[in-house]
C-alpha positions as CSV (number, residue, x, y, z in Angstrom):
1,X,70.2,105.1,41.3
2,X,73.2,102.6,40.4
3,X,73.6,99.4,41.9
4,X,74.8,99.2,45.8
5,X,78.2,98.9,46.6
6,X,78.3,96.3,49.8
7,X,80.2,98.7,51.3
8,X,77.3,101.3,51.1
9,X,74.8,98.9,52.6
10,X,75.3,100.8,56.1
11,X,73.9,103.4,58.4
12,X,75.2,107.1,57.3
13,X,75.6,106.0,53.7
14,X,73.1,105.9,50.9
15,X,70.9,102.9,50.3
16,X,67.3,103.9,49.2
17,X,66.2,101.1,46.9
18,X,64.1,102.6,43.9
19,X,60.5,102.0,43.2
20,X,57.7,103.5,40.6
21,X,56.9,106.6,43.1
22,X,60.5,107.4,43.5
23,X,61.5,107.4,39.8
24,X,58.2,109.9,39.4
25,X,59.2,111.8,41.8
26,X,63.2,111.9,40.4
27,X,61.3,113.3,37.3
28,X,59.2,116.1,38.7
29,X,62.8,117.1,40.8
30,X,64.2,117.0,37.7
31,X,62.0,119.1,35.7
32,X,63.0,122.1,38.1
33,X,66.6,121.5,38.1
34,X,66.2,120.0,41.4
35,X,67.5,116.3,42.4
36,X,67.2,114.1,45.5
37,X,71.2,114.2,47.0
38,X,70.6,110.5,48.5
39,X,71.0,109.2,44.6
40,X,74.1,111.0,44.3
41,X,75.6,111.0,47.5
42,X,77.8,108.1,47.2
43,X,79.2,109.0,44.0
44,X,80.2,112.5,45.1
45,X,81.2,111.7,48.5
46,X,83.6,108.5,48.0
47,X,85.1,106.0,50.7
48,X,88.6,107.3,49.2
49,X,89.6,109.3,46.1
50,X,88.8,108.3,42.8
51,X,91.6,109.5,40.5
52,X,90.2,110.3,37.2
53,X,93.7,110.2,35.3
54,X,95.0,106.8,34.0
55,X,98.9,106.1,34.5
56,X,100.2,107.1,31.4
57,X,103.9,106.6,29.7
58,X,104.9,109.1,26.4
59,X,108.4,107.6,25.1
60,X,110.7,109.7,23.9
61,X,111.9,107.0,20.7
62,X,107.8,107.1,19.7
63,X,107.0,111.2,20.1
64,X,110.3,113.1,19.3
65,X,109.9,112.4,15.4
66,X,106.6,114.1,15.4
67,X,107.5,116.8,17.6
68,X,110.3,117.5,15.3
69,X,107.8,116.8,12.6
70,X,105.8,120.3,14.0
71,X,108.6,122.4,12.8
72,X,108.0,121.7,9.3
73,X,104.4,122.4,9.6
74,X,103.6,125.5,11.6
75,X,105.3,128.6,12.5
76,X,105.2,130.2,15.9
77,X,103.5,133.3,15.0
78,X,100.7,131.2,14.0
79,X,100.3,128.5,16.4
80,X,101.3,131.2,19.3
81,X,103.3,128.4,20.9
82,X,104.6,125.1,18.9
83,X,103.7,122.5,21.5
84,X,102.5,118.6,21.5
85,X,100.9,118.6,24.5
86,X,100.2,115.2,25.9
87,X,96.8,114.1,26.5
88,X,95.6,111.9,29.1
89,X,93.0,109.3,27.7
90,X,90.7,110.1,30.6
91,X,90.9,113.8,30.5
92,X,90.6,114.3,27.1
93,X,87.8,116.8,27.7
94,X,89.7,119.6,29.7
95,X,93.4,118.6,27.8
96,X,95.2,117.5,30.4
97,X,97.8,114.8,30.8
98,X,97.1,114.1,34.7
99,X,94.4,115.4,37.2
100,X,93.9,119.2,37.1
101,X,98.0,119.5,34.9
102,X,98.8,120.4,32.1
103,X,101.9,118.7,29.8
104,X,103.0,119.8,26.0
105,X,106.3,119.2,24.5
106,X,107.8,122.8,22.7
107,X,110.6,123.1,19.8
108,X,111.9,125.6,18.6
109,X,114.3,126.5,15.5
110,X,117.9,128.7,15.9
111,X,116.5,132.1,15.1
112,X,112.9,131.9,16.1
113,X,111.7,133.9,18.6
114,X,107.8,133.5,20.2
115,X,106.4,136.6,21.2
116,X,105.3,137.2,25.0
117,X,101.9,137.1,26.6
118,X,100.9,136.6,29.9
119,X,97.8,134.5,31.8
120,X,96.7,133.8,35.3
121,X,98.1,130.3,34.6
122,X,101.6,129.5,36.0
123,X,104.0,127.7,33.9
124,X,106.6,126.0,34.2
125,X,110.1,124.4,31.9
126,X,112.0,121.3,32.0
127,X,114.9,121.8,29.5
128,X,114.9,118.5,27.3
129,X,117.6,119.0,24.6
130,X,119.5,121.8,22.9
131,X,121.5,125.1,22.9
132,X,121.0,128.6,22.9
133,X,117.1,128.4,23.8
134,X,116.0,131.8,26.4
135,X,113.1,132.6,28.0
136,X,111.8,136.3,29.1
137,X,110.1,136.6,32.7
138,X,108.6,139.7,33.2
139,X,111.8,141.1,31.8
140,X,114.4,138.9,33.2
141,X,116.0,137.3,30.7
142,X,117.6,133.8,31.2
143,X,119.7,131.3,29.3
144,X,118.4,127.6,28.9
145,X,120.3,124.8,29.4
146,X,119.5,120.9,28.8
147,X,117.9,120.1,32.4
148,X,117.4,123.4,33.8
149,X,114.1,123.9,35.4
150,X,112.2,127.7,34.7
151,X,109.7,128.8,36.2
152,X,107.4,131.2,34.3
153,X,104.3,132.5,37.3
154,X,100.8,133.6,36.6
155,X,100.6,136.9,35.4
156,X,103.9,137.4,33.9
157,X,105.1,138.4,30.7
158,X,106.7,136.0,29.0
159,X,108.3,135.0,25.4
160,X,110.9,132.4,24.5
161,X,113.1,132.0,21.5
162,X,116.4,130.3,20.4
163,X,119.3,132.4,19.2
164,X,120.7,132.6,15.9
165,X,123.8,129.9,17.0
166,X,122.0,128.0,18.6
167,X,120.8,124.5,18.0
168,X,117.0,123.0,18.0
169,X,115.9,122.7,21.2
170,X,113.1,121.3,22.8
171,X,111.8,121.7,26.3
172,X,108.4,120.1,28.4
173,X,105.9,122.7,29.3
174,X,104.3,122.2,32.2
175,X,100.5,124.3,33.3
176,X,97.8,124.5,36.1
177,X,95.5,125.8,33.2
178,X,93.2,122.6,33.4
179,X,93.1,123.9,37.2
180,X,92.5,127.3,36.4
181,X,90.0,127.0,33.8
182,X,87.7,124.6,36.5
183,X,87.7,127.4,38.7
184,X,86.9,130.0,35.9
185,X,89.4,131.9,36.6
186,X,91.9,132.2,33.6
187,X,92.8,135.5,31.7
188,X,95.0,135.5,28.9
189,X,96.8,138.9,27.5
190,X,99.1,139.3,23.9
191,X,101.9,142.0,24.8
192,X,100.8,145.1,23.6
193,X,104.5,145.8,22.2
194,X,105.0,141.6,20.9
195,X,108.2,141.6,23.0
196,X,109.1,143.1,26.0
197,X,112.0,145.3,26.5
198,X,114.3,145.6,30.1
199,X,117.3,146.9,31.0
200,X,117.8,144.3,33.4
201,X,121.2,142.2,32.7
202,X,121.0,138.9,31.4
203,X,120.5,136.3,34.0
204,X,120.0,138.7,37.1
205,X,118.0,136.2,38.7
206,X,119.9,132.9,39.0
207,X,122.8,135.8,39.7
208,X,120.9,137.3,42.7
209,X,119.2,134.2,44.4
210,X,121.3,131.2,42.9
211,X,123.4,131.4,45.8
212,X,123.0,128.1,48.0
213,X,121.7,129.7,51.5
214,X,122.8,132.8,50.4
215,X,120.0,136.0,50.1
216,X,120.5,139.8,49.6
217,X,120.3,142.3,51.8
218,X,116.9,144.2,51.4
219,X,116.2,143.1,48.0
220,X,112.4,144.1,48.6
221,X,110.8,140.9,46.6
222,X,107.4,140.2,48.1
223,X,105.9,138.3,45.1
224,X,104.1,135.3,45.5
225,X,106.5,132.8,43.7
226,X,110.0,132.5,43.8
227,X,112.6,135.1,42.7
228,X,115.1,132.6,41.5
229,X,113.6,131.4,38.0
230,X,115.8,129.4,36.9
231,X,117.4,126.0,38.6
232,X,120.2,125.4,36.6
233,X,121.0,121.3,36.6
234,X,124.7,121.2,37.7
235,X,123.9,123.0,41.6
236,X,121.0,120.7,41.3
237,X,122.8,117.1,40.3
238,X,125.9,118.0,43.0
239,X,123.0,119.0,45.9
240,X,121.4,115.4,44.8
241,X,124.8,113.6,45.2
242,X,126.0,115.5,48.2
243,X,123.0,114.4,50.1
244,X,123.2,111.0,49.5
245,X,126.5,111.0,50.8
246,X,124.3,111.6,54.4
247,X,121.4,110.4,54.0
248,X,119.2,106.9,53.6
249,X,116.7,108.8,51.0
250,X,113.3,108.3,51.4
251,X,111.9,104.9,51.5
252,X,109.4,105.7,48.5
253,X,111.3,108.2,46.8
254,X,114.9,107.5,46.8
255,X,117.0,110.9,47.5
256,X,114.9,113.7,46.0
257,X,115.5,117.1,47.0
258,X,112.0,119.9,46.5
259,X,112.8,123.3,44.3
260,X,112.1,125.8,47.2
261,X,111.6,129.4,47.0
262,X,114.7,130.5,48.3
263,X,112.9,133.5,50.1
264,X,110.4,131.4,52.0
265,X,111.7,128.0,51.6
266,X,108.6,126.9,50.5
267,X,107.2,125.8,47.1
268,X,108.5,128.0,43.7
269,X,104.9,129.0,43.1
270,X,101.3,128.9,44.3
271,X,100.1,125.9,42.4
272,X,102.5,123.8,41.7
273,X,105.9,122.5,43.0
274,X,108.6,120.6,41.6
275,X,111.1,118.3,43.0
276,X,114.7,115.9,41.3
277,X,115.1,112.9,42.9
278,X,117.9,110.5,42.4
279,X,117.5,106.7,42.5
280,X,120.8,105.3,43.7
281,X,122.5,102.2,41.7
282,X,120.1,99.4,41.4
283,X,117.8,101.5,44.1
284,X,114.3,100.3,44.0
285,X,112.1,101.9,46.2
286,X,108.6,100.5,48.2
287,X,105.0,101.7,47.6
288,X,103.4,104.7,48.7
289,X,100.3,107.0,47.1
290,X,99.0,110.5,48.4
291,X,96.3,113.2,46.9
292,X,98.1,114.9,44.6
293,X,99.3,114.3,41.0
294,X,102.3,114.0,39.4
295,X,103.8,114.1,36.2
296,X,107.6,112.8,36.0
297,X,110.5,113.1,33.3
298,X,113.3,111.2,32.9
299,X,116.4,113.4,33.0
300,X,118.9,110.8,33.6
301,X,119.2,106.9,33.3
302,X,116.8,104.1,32.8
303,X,114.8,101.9,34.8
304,X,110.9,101.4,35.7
305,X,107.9,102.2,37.6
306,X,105.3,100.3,39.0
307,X,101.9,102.4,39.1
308,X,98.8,101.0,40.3
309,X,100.0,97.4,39.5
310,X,101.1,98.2,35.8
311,X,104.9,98.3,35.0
312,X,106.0,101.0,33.1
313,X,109.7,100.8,31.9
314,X,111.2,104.5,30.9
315,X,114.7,106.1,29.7
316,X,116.0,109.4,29.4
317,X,113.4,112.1,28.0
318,X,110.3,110.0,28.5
319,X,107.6,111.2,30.7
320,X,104.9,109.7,32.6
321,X,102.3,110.5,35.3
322,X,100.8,109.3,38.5
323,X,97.4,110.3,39.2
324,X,96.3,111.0,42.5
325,X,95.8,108.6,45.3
326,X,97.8,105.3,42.9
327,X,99.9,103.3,44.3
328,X,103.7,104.4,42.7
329,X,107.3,102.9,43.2
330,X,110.4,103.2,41.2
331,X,113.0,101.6,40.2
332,X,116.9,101.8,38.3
333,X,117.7,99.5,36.2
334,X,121.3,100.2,36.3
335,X,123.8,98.7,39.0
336,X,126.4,100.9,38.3
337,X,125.3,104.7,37.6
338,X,122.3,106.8,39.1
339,X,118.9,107.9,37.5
340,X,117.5,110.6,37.7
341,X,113.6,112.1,37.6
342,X,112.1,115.8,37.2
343,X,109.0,116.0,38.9
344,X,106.3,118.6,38.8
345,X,102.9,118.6,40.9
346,X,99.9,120.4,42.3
347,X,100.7,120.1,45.9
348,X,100.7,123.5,47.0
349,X,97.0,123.4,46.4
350,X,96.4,119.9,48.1
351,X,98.1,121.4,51.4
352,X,96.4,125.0,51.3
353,X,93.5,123.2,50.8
354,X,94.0,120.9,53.9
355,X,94.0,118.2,51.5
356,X,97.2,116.5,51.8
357,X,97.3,113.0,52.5
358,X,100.1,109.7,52.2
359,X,99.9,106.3,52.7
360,X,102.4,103.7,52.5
361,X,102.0,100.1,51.2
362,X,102.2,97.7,54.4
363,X,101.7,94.2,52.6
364,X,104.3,92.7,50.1
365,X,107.2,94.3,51.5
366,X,105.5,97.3,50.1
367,X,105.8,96.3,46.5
368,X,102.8,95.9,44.4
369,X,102.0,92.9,42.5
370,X,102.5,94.0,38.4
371,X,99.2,93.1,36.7
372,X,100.1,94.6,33.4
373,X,102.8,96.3,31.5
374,X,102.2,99.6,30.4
């Protein structure tokens, strides 16, 4: 058994001191698969959580080039998907960038075209840079634009490519398949055909739900996820600077405004949710943490954040997390024009779950004291 916390020196915790007779009889539990919960107990059942994600920054100047540097190397038809994914230094073992997520960084050349698959994984796109980049959903094809956000479900068909005119483009994909895979759950399918053929028009979704507070009549969609899969970044910058025409904002998070399923007003998809939120000139924001882990993206501006006590300075196209239950704070460096930041999470499975929780900072006029810069 490991050494006692203080704090576990009460009644209702574990505090059984070892001896000789105890360590034999850990080893005869042990030899039938069998151990004694009291000299786990603490460890599985902590006072609060215990994020195993470290606050991580990737920066855009350092990763581009060797994103870029992929195309050169490998084609899509053999990698299945040119990606960097990002890899956080504490979950190195199940490839993830924060918690139970999943980040990678995909290019693609004018021309190329990836051919669709499907999993029980949802996926997600933030569009980084570029022209002429499309992505298939289940048939519904949809044009990419820098700072759209795409949503690609579990179970759906899906293949992306860039046309001919187009330029390089490069986009963040974000997954729940670190999530997926803990609860052995994952499928994955090639198309049977490489590509999927419709006869559905271009861009029918955005065209049928993009409509602020607008739905159709009896369209019969009763999927899990939201119809509209695609939030193009022009609705989504002038709902951002409408609202903080009216509004404070949020204490913690500036004005941010949640990607909603227009049909249920609740998150895009089962697993994970998304959000923009807009820090105001020279807006700096105070403390808060909550279960839950997020992974950000720079889409506009410059400016820094402040996660458990290490300062992290970012610009447009970097990306960075917050694992779970860390104190977080943000700020724009800019006096005179907003930032902006993309933000995906696994929320939708802390609140099913019964597991949301949020706690603001009370001392320091809620701002941490920076022990580090990251």
């Amino acid at each position: 058994m490991a050494a006692l916390d203080e704090r576990d020196d009460i009644l209702g915790r574990a505090r059984v001191r070892d001896n000789d007779d105890l360590r034999a009889y850990y080893d005869d539990l042990a030899g039938m698969e069998t151990g004694a919960l009291w000299t786990v107990a603490n460890d599985i059942e902590p006072w609060e959580p215990n994020p195993s994600s470290a606050p991580v920054i990737w920066r855009s100047r350092d990763l581009r080039a060797q994103v870029l540097r992929s195309l050169e190397l490998v084609r899509p038809e053999d990698a299945g998907r040119r990606v960097v994914y990002l890899r956080n230094p504490r979950r190195r073992e199940v490839s993830a960038a924060c918690g139970w997520l999943f980040s990678g960084i995909q290019v693609m050349r004018p021309g190329e075209a990836a051919s669709a698959h499907r999993h029980a994984a949802s996926a997600l796109r933030f569009i980084m840079e570029g022209a002429g980049a499309y992505t298939v959903v289940d048939g519904h094809r949809i044009d990419l634009g820098a700072r759209d956000f795409v949503l690609t479900p579990g179970g759906c068909w899906h293949e992306h490519g860039v046309a001919e005119g187009g330029e390089v483009s490069m986009w963040q994909d974000g997954l729940d398949i670190p999530l997926t895979n803990a609860l052995e759950a994952n499928f994955y399918e090639v198309h049977p055909d490489n590509f999927q053929s419709s006869n559905l028009p271009p861009n029918d979704s955005p065209a049928t739900y993009g409509g602020p507070g607008l739905l159709p009549e009896n369209d019969g969609w009763a999927k899990p996820y939201s119809p509209l899969l695609v939030y193009r970044w022009g609705p989504t910058r002038e709902a951002l600077e409408n609202y903080a025409r009216v509004t404070d904002g949020s204490p913690h998070d500036g004005v941010l405004l949640r990607y909603a399923n227009p049909k249920t007003g609740g998150h895009v998809m089962t697993t994970m949710g998304a959000a923009m939120q807009m820090l105001r000139p020279g807006e700096a924001t105070r403390a808060h943490r909550h279960t839950g882990n997020v992974i950000y993206q720079v889409a506009e501006g410059r400016g820094h954040s402040i996660i458990g006590g290490v300062r992290f300075d970012w610009q447009e196209k970097d990306i960075f997390c917050v694992p779970a239950w860390t104190w977080h704070e943000h700020a724009n460096a800019s006096g005179s024009d907003p930032a902006f930041l993309f933000s995906f999470n696994d929320f939708p499975v802390m609140e099913k779950l019964g597991y949301w929780r949020e706690q603001a900072l009370e001392e320091n006029g809620g701002h941490q004291a920076v022990t580090a810069n990251g």
